[in-house]
C-alpha positions as CSV (number, residue, x, y, z in Angstrom):
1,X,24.1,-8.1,54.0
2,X,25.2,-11.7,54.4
3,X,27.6,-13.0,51.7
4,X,26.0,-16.9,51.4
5,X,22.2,-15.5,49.7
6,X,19.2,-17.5,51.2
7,X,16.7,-19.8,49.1
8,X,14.6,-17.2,48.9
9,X,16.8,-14.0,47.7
10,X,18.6,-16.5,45.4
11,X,15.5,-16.8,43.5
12,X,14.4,-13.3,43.8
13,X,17.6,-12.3,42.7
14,X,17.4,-14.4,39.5
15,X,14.4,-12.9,39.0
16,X,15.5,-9.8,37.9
17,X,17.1,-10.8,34.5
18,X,14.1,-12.6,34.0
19,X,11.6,-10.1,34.8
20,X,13.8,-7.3,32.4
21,X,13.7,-9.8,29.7
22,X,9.9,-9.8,30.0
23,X,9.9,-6.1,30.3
24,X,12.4,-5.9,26.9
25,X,9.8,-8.2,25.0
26,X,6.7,-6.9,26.3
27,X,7.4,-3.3,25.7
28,X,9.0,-4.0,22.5
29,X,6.1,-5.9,21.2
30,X,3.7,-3.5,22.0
31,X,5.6,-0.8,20.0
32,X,5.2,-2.7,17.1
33,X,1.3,-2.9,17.8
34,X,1.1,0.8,18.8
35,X,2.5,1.6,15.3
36,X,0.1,-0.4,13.5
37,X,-3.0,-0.5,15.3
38,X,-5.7,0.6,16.0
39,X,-6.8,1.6,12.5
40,X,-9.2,4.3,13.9
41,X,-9.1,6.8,17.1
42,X,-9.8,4.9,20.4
43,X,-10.3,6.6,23.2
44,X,-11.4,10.5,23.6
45,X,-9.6,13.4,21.4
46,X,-7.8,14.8,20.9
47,X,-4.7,13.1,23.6
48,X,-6.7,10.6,26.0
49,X,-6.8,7.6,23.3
50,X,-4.4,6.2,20.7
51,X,-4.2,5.1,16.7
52,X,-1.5,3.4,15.4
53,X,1.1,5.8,13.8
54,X,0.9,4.5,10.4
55,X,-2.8,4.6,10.1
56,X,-3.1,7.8,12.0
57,X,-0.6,9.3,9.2
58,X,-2.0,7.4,6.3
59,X,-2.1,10.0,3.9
60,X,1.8,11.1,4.8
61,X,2.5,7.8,4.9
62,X,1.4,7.0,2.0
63,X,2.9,9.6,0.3
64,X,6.0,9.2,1.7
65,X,6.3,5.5,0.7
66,X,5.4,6.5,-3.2
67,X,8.4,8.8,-3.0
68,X,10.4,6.3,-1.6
69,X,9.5,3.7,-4.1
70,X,7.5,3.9,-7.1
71,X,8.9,7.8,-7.6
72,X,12.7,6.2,-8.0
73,X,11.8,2.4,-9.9
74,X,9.2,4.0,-12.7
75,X,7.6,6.3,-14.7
76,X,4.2,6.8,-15.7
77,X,5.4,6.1,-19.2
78,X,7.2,2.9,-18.3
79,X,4.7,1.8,-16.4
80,X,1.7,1.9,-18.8
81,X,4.7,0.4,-21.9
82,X,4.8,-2.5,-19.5
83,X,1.2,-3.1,-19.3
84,X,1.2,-2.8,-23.2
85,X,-1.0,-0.5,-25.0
86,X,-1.7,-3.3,-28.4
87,X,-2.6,-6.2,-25.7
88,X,-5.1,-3.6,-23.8
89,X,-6.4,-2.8,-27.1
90,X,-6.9,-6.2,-27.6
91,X,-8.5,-7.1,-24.6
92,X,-11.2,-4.6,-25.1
93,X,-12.0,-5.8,-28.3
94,X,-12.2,-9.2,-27.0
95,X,-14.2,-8.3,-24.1
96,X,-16.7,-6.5,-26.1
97,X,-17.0,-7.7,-29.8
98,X,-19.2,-10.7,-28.6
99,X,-21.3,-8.7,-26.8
100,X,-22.2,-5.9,-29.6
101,X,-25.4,-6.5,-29.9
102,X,-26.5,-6.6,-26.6
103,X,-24.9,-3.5,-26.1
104,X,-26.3,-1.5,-28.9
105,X,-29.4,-3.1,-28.5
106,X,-29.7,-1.9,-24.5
107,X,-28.7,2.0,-26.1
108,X,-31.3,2.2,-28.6
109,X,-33.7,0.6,-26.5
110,X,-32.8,3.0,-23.6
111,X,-33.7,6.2,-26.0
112,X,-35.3,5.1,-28.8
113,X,-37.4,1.9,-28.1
114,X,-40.3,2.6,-30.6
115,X,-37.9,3.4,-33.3
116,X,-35.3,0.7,-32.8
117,X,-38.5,-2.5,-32.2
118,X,-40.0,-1.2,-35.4
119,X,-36.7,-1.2,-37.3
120,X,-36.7,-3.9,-39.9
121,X,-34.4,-6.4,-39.0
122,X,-32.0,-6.2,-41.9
123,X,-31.8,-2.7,-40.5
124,X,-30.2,-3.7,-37.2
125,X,-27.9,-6.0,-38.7
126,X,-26.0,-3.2,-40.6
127,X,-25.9,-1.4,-37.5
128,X,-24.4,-4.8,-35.9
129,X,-22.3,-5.0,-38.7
130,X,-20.9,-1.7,-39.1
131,X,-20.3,-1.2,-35.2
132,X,-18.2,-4.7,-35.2
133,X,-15.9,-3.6,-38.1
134,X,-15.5,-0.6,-36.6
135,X,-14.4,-1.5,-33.2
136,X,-11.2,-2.8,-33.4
137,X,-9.8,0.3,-35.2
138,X,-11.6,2.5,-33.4
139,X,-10.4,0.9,-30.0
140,X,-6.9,1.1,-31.3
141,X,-7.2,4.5,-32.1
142,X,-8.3,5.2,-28.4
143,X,-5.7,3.3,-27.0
144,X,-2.5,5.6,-29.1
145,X,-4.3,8.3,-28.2
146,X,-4.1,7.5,-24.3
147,X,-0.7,6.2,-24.5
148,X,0.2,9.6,-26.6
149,X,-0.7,11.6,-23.5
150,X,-0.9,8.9,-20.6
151,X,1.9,11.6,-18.5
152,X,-0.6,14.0,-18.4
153,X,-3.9,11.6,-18.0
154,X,-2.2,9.6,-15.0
155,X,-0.7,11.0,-12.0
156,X,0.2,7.7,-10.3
157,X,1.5,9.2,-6.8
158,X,-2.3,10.4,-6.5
159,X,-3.9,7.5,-7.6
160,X,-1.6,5.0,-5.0
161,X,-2.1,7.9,-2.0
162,X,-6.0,7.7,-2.6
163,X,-5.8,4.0,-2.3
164,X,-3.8,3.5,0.7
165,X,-5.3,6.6,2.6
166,X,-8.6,5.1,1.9
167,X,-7.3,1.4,2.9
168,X,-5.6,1.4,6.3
169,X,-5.2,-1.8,6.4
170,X,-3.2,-2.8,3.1
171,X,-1.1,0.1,4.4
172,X,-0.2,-1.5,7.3
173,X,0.4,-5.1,5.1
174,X,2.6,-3.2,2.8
175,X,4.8,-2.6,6.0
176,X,4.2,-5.1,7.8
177,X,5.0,-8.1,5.0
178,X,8.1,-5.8,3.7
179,X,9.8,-5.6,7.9
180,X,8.5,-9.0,9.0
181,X,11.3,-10.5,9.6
182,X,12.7,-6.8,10.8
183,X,9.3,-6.6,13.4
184,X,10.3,-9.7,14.4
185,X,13.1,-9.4,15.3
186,X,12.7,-6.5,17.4
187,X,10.3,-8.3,19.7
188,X,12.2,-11.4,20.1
189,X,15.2,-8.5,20.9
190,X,13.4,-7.1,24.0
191,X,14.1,-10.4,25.1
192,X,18.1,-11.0,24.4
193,X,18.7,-7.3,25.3
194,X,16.4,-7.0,28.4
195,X,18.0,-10.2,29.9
196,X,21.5,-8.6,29.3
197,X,20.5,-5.7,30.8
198,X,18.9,-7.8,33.8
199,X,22.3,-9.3,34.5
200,X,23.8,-5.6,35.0
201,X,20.9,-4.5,37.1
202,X,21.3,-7.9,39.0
203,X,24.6,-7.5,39.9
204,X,23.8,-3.0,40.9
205,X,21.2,-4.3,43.2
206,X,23.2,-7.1,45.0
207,X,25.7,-4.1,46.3
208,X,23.5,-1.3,46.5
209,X,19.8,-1.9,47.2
210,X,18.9,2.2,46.9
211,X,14.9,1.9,46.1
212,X,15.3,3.9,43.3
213,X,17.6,1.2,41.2
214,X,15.0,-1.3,40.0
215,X,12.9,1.4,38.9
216,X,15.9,2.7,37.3
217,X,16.9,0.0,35.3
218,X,13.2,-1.3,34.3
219,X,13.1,2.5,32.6
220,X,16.5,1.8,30.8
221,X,15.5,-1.7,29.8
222,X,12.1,-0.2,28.0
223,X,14.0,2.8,26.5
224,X,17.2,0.7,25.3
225,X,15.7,-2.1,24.1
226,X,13.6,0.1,21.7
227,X,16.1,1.9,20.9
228,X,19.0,-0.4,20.1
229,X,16.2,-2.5,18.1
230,X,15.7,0.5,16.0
231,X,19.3,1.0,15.2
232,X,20.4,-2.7,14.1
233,X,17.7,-2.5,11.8
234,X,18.9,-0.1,9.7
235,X,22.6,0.3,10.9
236,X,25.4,0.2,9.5
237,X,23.6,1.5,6.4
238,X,26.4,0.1,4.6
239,X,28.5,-3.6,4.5
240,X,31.4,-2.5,7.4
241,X,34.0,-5.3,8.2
242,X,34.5,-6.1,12.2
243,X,37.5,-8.5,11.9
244,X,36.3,-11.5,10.2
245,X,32.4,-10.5,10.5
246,X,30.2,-8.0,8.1
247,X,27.8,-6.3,9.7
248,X,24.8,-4.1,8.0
249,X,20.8,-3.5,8.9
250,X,18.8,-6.4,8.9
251,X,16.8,-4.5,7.0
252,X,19.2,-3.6,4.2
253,X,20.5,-7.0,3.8
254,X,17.5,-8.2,2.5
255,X,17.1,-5.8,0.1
256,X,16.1,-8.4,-2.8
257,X,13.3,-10.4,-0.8
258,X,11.8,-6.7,0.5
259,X,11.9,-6.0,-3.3
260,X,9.9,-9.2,-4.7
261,X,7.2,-8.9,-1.6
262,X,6.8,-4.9,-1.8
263,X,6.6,-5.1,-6.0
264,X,4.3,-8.0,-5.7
265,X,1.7,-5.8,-3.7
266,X,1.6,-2.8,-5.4
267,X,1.4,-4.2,-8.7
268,X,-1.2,-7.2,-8.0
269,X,-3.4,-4.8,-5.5
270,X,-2.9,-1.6,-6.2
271,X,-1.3,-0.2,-9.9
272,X,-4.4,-3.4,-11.9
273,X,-5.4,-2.5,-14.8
274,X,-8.5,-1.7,-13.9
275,X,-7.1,0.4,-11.3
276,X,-5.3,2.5,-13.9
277,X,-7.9,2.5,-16.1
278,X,-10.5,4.2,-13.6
279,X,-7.8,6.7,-12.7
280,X,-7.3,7.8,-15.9
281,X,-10.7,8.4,-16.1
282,X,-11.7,9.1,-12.9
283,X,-8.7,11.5,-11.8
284,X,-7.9,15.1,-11.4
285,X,-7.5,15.1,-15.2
286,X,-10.7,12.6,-16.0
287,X,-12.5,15.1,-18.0
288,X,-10.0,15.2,-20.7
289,X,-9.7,11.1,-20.9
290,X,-13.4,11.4,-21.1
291,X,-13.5,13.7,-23.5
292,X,-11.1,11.9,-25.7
293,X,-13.3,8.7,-25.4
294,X,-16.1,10.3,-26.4
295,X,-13.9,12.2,-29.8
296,X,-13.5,8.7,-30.9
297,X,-16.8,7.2,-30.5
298,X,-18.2,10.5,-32.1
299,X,-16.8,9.0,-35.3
300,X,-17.9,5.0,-34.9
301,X,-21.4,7.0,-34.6
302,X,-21.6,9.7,-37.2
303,X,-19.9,6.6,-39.3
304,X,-22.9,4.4,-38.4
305,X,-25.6,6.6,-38.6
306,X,-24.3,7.4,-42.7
307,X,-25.8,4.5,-44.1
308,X,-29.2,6.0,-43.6
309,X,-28.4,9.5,-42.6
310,X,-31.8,10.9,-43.8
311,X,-33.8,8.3,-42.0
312,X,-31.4,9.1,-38.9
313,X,-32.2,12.7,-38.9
314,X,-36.1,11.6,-39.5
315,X,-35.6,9.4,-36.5
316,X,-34.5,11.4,-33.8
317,X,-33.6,14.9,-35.0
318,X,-30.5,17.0,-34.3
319,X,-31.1,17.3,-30.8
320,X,-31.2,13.3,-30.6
321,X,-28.7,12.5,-32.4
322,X,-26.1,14.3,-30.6
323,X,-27.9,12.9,-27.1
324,X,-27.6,9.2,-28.9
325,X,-24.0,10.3,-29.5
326,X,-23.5,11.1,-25.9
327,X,-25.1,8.0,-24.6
328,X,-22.5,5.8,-26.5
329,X,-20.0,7.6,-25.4
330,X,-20.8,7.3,-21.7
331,X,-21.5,3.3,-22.7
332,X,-18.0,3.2,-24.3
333,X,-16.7,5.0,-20.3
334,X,-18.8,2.3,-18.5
335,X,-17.0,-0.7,-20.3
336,X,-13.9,1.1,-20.3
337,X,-14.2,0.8,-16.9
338,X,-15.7,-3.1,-16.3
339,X,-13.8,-4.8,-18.9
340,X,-10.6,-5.5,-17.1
341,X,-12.4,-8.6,-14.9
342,X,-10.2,-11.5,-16.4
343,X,-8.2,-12.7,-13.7
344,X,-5.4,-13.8,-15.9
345,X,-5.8,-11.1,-18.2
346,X,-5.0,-8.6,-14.8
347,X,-2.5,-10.5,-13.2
348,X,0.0,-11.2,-16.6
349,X,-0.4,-7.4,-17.1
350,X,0.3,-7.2,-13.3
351,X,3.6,-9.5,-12.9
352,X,5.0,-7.7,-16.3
353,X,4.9,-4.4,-14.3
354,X,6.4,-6.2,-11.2
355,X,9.2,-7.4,-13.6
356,X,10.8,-4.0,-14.5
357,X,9.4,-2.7,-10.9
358,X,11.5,-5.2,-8.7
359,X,14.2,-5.3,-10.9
360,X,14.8,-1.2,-10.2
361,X,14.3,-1.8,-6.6
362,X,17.0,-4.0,-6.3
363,X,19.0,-1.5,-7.8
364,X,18.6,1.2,-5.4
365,X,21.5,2.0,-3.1
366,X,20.8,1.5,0.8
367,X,20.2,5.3,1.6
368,X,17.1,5.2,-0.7
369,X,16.0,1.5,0.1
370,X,15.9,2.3,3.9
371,X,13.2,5.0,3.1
372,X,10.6,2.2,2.4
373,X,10.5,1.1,6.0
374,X,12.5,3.8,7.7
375,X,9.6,6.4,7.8
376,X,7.0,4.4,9.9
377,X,9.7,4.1,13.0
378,X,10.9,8.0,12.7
379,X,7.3,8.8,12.8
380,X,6.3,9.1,16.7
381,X,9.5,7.4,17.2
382,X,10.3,8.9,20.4
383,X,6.5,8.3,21.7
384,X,7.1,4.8,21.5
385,X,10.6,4.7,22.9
386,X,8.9,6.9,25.8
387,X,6.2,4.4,26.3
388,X,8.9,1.4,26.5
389,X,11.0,3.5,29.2
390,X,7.6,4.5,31.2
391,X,6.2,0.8,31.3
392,X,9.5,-0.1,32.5
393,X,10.1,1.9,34.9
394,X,6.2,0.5,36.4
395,X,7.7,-3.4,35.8
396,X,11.2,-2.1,37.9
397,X,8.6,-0.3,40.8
398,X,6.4,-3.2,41.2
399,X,9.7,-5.6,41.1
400,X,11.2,-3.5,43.8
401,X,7.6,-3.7,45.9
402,X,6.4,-7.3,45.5
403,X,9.2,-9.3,44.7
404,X,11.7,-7.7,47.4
405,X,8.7,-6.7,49.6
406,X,9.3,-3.1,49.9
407,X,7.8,0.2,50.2
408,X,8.2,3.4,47.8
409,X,7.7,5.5,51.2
């Protein structure tokens, strides 16, 4: 081989850190995509296709993120204190005293329409009356009795599983907004790294041209790239002093700003009022919240129904009275279930929870921080890795073949 390079090799020879820079970004970038999308099976099952690893494990995922997280920065307990039991008592009254009327009028009209038409109208307005008076202490009542027993009423960990298995998508965001800065990095990585790596396998091939070295190094540049991308992340796990620099993952030095985006999330999109509300009522022990609604409404009824209890009975018998009684309580489930619609109302209650949530996160040490984002790399990690290697090692064969016009055989 000549010693002075033509026009022509010079530039084919420069193209090789070039082309394993491409190779670094490329392969890099699509491991970021491969872990997030696509939301659903493409392809034919069960191994001719792919789904992004996080959506494909969105139940594991999920769970594994709550244990990282929420599990460590608050308890049910703490978490329903900071939504506050008297302002959620509070809002229900406000939400429904104006409306007391219509809804007793929509009950009795429901089961009793001849009855409740023909009632004098002096009639109705005691009923009005008494219901109204009897709200607030009733609702306050209701409220104790849930914050009382909210451990056993709420299991959180289900309730934010069942949301994110169910939404692929803001499982994803929740990664993807917490390691932005993280993802991007590792794309813009597979650049730096590949072209470093180019520079070695540019100076290999200039002394030994053995077809198998471009292949060679495209399948390092994938694999390395990857893999060294992985590791700066999230190492060193802890501050370590090199001379005048101190060096820890990328990841872990940003512990504060992960905090604020991750809490913000959760708490504004996932643990809302409302949310909580339906899973107390709606969850593996819903029967017992239900029941305990309708204990307290029992009373605002058998109260009501006093003031004429011999007309009552007349009315709609034994058997109807405890149907009417059942209907108000399922009335009382329904608005405990549609009364938390106040924007403002939902996200005050919502940034109160973020408060004493982001304020624990910040406080976690950097083995249990790295477990928020950690999980969705160690999952399939090697798959991707693999892929990065095997797409180089294609970008190193057709290198070797059209750029230096050669043949495999």
């Amino acid at each position: 081989m000549s010693e002075l390079l033509t026009q022509t090799e010079f530039w084919q020879y420069l193209s090789i850190p070039v082309i394993a820079a491409l190779i670094g970004w490329t392969t890099n970038w699509l491991a970021i995509k491969m872990t997030f999308y696509p939301l659903e099976f493409v392809g034919k099952k069960p191994i001719w296709g792919w789904q992004g690893i996080i959506p494909s494990k969105a139940r594991k995922m999920a769970a594994i993120s709550v244990d990282a997280t929420i599990a460590k920065i608050g308890t049910v307990q703490e978490i329903f204190e900071q939504i506050d039991p008297k302002l959620l008592a509070a809002h229900i009254i406000e939400t429904v005293e104006p409306r007391t009327e219509e809804y007793v009028d929509e009950l009795m009209l429901e089961e009793y329409p001849t009855f409740w038409e023909n009632l004098p109208a002096s009639a109705r307005n005691m009923v009005y009356d008494r219901v109204r008076r009897s709200t607030p202490q009733l609702v306050d009542n209701l409220v104790e009795d849930v914050t009382v027993n909210i451990e056993d009423l709420l299991d959180i960990k289900g309730m934010v599983i069942e949301r994110l298995a169910a939404d692929k998508r803001l499982l994803n965001r929740i990664f993807l907004e917490c390691g932005e800065v993280e993802f991007r990095f590792i794309v813009n990585s597979g650049l730096y790294f590949g072209f470093l790596f180019g520079l070695v396998q540019m100076t290999v091939w200039y002394f030994y041209q053995a077809w198998w070295v471009l292949p060679f190094f495209g399948l390092l540049v994938g694999f390395a790239t990857n893999w060294i991308a992985l590791n700066v992340i999230f190492r060193p796990l802890h501050p370590t002093k090199v001379g005048p620099v101190t060096l820890q993952g990328l990841f872990l030095k940003r512990q504060q700003e992960v905090a604020e985006s991750f809490c913000h999330i959760v708490t504004h999109e996932i643990l809302t009022v409302g949310n909580i509300i339906n899973a107390i009522l709606n969850g593996p022990n819903g029967e017992r919240a239900r029941n305990m609604v309708k204990k307290h409404i029992k009373q605002l009824v058998d109260e009501t129904a006093g003031m004429g209890k011999a007309l009552t009975q007349m009315a709609f018998g034994p058997t109807g009275f405890a149907t009417l009684k059942n209907r108000v309580g399922d009335k009382a489930i329904e608005l405990s279930q549609t009364s938390f619609t106040n924007p403002m109302f939902v996200r005050d209650r919502a940034q109160a929870v973020e408060s004493i949530m982001r304020e624990r996160m910040i406080a976690l040490s950097s083995d249990e921080f790295q477990d928020l984002l950690r999980p969705c790399f160690q999952e399939d990690e090697i798959k991707l890795i693999l892929v990065g290697a095997f797409l180089g090692f294609l970008a190193g064969t057709a290198q070797f073949v059209f750029v230096f016009g050669n043949s495999m055989f």
